[in-house]
C-alpha positions as CSV (number, residue, x, y, z in Angstrom):
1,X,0.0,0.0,0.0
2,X,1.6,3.6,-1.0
3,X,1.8,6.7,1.1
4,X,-1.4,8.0,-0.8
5,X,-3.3,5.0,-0.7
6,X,-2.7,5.3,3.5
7,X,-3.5,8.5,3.7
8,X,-6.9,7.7,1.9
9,X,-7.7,5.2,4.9
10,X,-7.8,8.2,7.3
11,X,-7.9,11.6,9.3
12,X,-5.9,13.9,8.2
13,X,-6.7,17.4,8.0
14,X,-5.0,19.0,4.1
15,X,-3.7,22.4,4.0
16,X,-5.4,25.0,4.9
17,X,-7.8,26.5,2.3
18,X,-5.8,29.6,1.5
19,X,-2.6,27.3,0.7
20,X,-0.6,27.5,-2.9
21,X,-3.5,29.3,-3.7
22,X,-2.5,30.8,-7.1
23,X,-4.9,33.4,-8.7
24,X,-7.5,31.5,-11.6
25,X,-7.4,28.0,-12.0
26,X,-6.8,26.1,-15.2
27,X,-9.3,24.0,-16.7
28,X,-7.3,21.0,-15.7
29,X,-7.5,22.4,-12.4
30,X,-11.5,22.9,-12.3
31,X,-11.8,19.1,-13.9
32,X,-9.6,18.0,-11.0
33,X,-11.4,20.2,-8.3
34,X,-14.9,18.8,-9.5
35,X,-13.8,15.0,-8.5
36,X,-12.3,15.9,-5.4
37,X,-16.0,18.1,-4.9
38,X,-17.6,14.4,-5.5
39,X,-15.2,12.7,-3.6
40,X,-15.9,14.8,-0.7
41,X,-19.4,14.6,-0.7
42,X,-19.3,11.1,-0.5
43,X,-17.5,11.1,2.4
44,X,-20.0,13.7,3.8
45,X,-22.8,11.5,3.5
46,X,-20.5,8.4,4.9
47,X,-20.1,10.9,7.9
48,X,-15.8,10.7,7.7
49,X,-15.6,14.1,8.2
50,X,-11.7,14.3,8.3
51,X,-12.0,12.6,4.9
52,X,-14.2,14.8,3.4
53,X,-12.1,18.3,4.5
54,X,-8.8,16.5,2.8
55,X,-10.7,16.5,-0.3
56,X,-12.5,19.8,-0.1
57,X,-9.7,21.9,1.6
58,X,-7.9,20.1,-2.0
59,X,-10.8,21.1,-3.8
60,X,-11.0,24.6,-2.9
61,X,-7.1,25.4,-3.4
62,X,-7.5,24.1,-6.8
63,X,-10.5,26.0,-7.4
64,X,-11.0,28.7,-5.0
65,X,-13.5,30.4,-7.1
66,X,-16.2,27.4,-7.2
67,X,-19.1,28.1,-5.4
68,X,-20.1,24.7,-4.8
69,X,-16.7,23.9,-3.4
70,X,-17.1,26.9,-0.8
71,X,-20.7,25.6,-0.2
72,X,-19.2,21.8,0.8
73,X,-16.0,22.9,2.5
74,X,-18.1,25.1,4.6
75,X,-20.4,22.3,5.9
76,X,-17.3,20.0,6.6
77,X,-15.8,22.6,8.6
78,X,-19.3,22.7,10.4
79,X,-19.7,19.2,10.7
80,X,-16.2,19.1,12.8
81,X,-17.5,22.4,14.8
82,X,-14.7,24.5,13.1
83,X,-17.3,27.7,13.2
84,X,-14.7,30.1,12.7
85,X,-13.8,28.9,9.2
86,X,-17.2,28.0,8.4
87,X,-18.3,32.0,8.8
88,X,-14.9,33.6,7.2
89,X,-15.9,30.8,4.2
90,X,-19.6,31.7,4.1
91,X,-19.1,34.8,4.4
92,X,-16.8,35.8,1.4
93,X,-19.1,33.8,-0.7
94,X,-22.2,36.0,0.6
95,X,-20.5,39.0,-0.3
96,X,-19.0,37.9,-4.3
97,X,-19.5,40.1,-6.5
98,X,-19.3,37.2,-9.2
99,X,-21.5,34.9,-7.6
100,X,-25.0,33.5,-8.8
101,X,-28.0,35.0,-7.1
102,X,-28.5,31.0,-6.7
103,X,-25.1,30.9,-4.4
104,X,-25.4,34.0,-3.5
105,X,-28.7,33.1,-1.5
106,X,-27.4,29.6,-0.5
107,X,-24.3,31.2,1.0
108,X,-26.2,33.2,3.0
109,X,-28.9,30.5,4.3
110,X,-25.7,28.4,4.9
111,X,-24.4,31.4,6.8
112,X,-27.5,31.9,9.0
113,X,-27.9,28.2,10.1
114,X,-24.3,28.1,11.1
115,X,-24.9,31.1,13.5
116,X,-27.7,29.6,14.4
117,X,-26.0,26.0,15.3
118,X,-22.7,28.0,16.7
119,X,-25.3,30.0,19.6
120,X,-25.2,33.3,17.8
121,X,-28.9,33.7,18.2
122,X,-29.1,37.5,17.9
123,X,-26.7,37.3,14.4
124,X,-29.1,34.3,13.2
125,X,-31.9,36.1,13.8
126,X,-30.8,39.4,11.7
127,X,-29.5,37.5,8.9
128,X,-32.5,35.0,8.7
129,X,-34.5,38.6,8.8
130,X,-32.6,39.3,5.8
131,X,-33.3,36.2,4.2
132,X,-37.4,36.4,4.7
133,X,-37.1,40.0,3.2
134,X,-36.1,38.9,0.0
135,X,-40.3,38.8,-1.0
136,X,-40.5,34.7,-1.8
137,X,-38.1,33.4,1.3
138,X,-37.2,29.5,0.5
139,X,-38.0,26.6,2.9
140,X,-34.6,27.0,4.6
141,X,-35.4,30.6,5.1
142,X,-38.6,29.7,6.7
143,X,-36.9,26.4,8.8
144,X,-33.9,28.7,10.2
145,X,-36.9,31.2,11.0
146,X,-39.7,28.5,12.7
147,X,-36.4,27.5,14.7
148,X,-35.5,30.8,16.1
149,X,-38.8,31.3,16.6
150,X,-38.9,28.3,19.1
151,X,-35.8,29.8,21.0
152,X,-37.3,32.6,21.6
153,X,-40.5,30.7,22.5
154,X,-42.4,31.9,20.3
155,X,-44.4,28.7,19.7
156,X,-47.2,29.9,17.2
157,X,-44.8,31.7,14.9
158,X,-42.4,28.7,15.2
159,X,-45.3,26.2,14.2
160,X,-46.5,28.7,11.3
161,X,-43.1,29.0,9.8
162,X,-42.3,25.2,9.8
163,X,-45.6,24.3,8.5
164,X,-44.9,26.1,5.6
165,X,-41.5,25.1,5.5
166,X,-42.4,21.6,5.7
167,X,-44.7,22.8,2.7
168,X,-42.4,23.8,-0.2
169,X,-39.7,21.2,0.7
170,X,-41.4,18.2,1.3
171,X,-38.4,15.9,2.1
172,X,-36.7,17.9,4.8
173,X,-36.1,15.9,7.6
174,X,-35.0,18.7,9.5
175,X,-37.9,21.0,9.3
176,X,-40.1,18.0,9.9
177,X,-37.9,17.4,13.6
178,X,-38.1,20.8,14.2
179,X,-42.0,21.3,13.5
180,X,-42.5,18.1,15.8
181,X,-40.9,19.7,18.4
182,X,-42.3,22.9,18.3
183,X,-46.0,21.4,17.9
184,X,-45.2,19.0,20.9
185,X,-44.1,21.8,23.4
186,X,-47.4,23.3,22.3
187,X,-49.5,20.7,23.4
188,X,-50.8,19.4,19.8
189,X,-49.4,15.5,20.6
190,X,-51.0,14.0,17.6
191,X,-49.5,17.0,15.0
192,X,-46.3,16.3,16.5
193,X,-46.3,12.4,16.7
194,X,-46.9,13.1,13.1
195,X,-44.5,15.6,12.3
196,X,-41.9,13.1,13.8
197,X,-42.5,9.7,12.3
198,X,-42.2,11.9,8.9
199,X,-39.0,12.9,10.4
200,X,-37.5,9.7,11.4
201,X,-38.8,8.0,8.4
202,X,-36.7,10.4,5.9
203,X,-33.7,10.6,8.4
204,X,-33.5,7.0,10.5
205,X,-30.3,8.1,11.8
206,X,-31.4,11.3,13.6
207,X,-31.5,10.8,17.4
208,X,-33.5,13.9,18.2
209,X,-36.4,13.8,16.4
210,X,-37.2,9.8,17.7
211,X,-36.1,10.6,21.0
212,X,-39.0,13.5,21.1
213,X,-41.4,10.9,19.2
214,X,-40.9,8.8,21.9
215,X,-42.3,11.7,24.4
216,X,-44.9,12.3,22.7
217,X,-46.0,8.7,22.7
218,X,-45.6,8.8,26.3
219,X,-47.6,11.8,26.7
220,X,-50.4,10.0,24.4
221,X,-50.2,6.8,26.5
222,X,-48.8,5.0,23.7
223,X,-46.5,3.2,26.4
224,X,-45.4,0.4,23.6
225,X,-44.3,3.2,21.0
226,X,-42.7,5.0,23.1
227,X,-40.7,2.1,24.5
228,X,-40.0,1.1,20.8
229,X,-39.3,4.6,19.7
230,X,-37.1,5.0,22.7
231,X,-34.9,1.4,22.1
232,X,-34.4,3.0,18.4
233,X,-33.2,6.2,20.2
234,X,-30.5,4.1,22.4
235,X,-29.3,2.2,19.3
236,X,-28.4,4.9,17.5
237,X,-26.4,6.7,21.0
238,X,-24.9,3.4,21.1
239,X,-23.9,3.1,17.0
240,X,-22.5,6.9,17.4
241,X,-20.9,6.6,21.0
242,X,-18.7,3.8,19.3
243,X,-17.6,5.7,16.0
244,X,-16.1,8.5,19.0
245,X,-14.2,5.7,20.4
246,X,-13.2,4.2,17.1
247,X,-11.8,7.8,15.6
248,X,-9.3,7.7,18.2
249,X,-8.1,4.2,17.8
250,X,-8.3,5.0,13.9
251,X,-5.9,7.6,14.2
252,X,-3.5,5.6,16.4
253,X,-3.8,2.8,13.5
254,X,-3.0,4.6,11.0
255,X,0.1,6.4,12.4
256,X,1.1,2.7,14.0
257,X,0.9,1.3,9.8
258,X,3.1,5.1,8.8
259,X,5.6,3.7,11.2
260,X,5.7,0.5,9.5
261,X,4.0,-1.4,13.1
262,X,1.6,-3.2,10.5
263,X,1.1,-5.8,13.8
264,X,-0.5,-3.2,15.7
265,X,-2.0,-1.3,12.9
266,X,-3.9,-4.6,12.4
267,X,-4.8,-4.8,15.9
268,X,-6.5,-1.7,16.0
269,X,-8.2,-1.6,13.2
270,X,-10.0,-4.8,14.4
271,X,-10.7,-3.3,17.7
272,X,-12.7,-0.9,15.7
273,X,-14.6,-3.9,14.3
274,X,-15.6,-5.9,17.4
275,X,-17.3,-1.8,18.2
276,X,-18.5,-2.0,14.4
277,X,-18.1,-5.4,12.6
278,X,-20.4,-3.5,9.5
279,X,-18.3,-0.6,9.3
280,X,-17.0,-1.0,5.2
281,X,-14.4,1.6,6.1
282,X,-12.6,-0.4,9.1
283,X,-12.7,-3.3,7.0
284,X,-11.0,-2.0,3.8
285,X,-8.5,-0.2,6.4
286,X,-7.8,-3.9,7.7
287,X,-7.6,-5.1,4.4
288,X,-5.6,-3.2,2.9
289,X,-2.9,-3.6,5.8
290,X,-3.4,-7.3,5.5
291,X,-2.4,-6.3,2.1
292,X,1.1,-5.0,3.2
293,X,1.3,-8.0,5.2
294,X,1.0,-10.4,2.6
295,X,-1.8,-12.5,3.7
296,X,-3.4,-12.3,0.8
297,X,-6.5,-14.6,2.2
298,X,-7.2,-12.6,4.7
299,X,-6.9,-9.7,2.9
300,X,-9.2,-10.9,0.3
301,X,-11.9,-11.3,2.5
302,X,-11.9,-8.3,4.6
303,X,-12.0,-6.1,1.3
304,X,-15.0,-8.3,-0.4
305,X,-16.4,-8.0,3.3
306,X,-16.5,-3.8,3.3
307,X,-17.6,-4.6,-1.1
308,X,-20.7,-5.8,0.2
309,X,-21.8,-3.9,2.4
310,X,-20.6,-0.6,0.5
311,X,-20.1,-1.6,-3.4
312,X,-18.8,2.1,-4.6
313,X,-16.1,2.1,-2.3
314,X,-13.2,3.0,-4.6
315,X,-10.6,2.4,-1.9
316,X,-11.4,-1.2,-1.2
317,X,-11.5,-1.3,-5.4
318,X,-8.5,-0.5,-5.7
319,X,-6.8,-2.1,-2.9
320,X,-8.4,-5.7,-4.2
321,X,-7.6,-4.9,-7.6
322,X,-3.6,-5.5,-6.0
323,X,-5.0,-8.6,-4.3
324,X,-5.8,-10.1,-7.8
325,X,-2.6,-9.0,-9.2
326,X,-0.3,-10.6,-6.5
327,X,-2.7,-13.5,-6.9
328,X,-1.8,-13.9,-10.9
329,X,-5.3,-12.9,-11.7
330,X,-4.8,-10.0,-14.2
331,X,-8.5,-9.8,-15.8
332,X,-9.7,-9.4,-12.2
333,X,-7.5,-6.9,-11.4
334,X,-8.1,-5.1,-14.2
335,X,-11.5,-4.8,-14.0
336,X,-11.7,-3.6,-10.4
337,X,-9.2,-0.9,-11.3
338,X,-12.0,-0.1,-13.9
339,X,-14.7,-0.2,-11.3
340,X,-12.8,1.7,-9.2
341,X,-12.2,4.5,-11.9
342,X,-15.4,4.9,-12.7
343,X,-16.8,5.4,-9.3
344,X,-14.3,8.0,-8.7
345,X,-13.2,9.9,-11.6
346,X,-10.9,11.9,-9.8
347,X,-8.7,9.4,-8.3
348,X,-5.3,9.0,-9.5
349,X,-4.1,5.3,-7.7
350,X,-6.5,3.2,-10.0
351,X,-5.1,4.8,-13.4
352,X,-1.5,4.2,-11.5
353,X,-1.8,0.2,-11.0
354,X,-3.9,-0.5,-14.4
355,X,-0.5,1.2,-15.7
356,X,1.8,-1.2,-14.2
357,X,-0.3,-4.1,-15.2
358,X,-0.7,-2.9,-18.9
359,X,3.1,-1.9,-18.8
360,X,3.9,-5.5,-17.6
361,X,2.0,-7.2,-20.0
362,X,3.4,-5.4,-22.8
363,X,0.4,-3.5,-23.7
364,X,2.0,-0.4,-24.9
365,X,-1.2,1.6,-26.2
366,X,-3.4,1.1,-22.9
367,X,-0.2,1.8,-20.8
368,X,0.4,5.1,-22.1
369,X,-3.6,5.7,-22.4
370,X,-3.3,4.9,-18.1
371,X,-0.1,6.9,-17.7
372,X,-1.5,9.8,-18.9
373,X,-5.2,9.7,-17.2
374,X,-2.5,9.5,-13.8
375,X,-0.4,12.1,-15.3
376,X,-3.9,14.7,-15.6
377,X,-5.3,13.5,-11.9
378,X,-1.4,13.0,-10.0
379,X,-2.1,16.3,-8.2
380,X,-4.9,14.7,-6.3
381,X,-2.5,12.2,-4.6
382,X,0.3,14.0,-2.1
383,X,3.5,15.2,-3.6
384,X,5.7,12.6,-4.2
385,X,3.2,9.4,-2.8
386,X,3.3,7.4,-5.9
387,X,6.4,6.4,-8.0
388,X,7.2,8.1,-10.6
389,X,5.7,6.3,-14.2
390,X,8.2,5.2,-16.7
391,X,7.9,5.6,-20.9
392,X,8.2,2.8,-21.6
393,X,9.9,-0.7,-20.7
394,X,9.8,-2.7,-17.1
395,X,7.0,-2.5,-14.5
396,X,7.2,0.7,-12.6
């Protein structure tokens, strides 16, 4: 397993978003910046936020100008309660002068709800003002609004604003949780009942929303829903109390494998699993250092283990894609380094290894065809993490 390949398995937190910054990008540059962009959002939704800020803080220095990049950096710097470079991010995008009105009014929802989660009720409440002034204020507008209407206990308002945010956007889970509450401090226990199971049913991985369902089950006398509600509630503390103590051991993993400790690397990462044994991450992790330990087998298994449960992942691909080849099985190989390509255009490890295999088969045109697709995407892999390609001859 290389350096960049390692680094894909974990936290680490990039540059900064200001660093090598270098006036416009180059369309290279943009094509690159818009796979890291999907790469990161992936790992937004998978919940690795230390994942997802390598890509995006990547992202942005390629393409500082991107809205959308600004937009998902923001949120990752949220999601890991980094407010302060959230709001210096959100706010330079609120204020661009070459910005959509589309952004432009994104940036500044995304702006108020991070006030809003960071405690800043008074500067919430001006800009969400701002927002409802516009004449047709979005669903977000009118979430963030119901919201700090509940803070401020004004119930009524809240419930007015939510109803109508849970209107025009349908599928929010949030505005749904937040109507449910607002509607069950109120008194109105089968509105919010409601209001909730809409809520848990488009979000099943929300505590709050079940935890309140289960109150207002209680309050209705609905003692076996709200016992059911409630043992859904405790599952999920107990699912997201053990991803905090597996972040730590991941990190120790991961710098035990740097130092070349692949015995306690391995150790580690199957802590994790007893605390997770479905987590696809922590099994491609402990593949891919069964990898570097040659037990192949083993390795094999873990990495079709995290396959299954998570087929896109392009890590465990890749990293099975080398199983095959050590295992003589080019045609395998070969088309999990295709797999992997596809799912993530951006990533320069699977072009890398289809070289080699194409280079040592003597397949001249599909080795130079991989050399250069590596060539365009190297700058998404760390300086220097990946041998260099040769022309032409022996394996790389």
């Amino acid at each position: 397993m290389t350096a960049a390949l390692a680094l894909a398995l974990g936290a680490c937190a990039g540059p900064s978003p200001d660093a090598g910054r270098t006036g416009s990008s180059t369309p290279e540059q943009r094509s690159q910046a818009a796979a890291l962009l999907q790469r990161g959002l992936r790992f937004l939704a998978d919940d690795l936020g230390p994942e997802a800020l390598q890509s995006l803080e990547e992202a942005h220095r390629l393409d500082a100008d991107s809205a959308p990049i600004s937009l998902a950096l923001a949120q990752a710097y949220q999601r890991e309660d980094r407010f302060a470079a959230a709001r210096s991010l959100l706010q330079e995008l609120s204020q661009s002068t070459s910005a959509s009105p589309e952004d432009l009014g994104r940036a500044r929802e995304a702006l108020a709800g991070l006030l809003l989660d960071a405690g800043d009720l008074p500067a919430a409440r001006e800009a969400c003002e701002t927002l409802l002034k516009s004449g047709h204020p979005s669903a977000v507008a009118l979430r963030l609004s119901g919201i700090i209407a509940y803070r401020d206990g004004n119930l009524q308002r809240a419930a007015a604003d939510l109803q109508e945010a849970t209107r025009l956007a349908p599928q929010d889970a949030a505005a749904f949780a937040a109507l449910g509450l607002a509607l069950l401090q109120s008194g109105d226990l089968p509105a919010a009942a409601q209001a909730l199971e809409r809520a848990e049913a488009l979000d099943p991985n929300a505590q709050a929303p079940i935890g309140n369902l289960a109150k207002a089950y209680e309050r209705m006398g609905r003692a076996s829903d709200a016992l059911s509600a409630m043992q859904r509630f405790q599952a999920l503390y107990q699912r997201k109390s053990s991803k905090r103590q597996a972040d730590p051991l991941r990190a120790r993993a991961i710098e035990a494998y740097e130092a070349g400790k692949l015995d306690e690397a391995l150790q580690l990462f199957r802590r994790i699993i007893e605390m997770s044994p479905r987590d696809p991450q922590t099994l491609a992790q402990t593949g891919s250092v069964l990898l570097a330990m040659q037990r192949l087998d083993e390795a094999r298994q873990s990495l079709e283990a995290s396959l299954r449960i998570k087929p896109d992942n392009d890590f465990a691909l890749t990293e099975l894609a080398r199983v095959q080849a050590l295992r003589q099985d080019l045609p395998a190989a070969i088309e999990l380094l295709q797999r992997a390509a596809r799912v993530n255009p951006g990533a320069p490890e699977p072009h890398y290894f289809l070289a080699g295999i194409y280079l040592s088969q003597g397949k001249q045109k599909e080795f130079e065809a991989e050399r250069d697709a590596f060539k365009r995407l190297q700058g998404n892999a760390p300086a220097g993490s990946l041998a260099p390609l040769p022309s032409s001859g022996g394996p790389p």
